[in-house]
C-alpha angles and dihedrals in degrees: 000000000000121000112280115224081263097054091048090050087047090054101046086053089054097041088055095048087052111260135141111238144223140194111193092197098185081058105026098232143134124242118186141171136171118275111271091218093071121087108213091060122101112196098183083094096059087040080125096050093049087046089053094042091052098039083066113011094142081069087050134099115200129195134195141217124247113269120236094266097050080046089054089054099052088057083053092050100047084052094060099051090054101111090198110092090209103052088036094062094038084064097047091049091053095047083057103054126080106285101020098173094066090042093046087056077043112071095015086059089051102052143065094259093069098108084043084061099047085044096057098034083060095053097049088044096060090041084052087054089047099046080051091059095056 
């Protein structure tokens, strides 16, 4: 079985919150856990999931989050499709100062073009699912 619309929405949820993802295709359902990576994380608690995940893994899918410089590039992007000069070049500004992530949530967060960034993050984020699929 290959991801629905709603799976690869799903996905792209659980991607952005920071999980690691799943696709069981004989099933047709979605595993996830935190990213180990993270610290504050304690897996001890998915120790079932990761059991289930392993036990199986050649039935699995498995999708990946954009790295920081993909993420980097969807700022960029977003930038770009900003139609106001102003903001456009505050953006810019900010993705060109130490720490531009933060910056970036910054000044997006505090502006009138935050559901415009939602809006396109989402987006980026399920045609990054579906690039993933093949």
């Amino acid at each position: 079985m290959k991801p629905t619309e709603e799976h690869i929405k799903e996905i792209a949820e659980l991607l952005d919150c920071g999980q690691l993802c799943f696709f069981h295709e004989p099933t047709g359902t979605i595993e996830h856990y935190p990213d180990p990576d993270n610290p504050y994380v304690e897996l001890e608690e998915w120790q079932e999931t990761l059991n289930n995940i392993e036990a199986d893994r050649d039935n699995y899918l498995k999708f990946e989050k954009m790295d920081s410089r993909q993420g980097f590039q969807l700022m960029e992007d977003f930038a770009n499709s900003i139609n106001d000069d102003n903001f456009r070049t505050r953006l810019f500004e900010q993705l060109s100062q130490r720490k531009p992530f933060s910056k970036f949530k910054w000044a997006v967060d505090n502006s009138k073009y935050r559901q415009d960034w939602f809006d396109f993050k989402e987006q980026a984020n399920i045609d990054w699912v579906r690039e993933q699929i093949g």
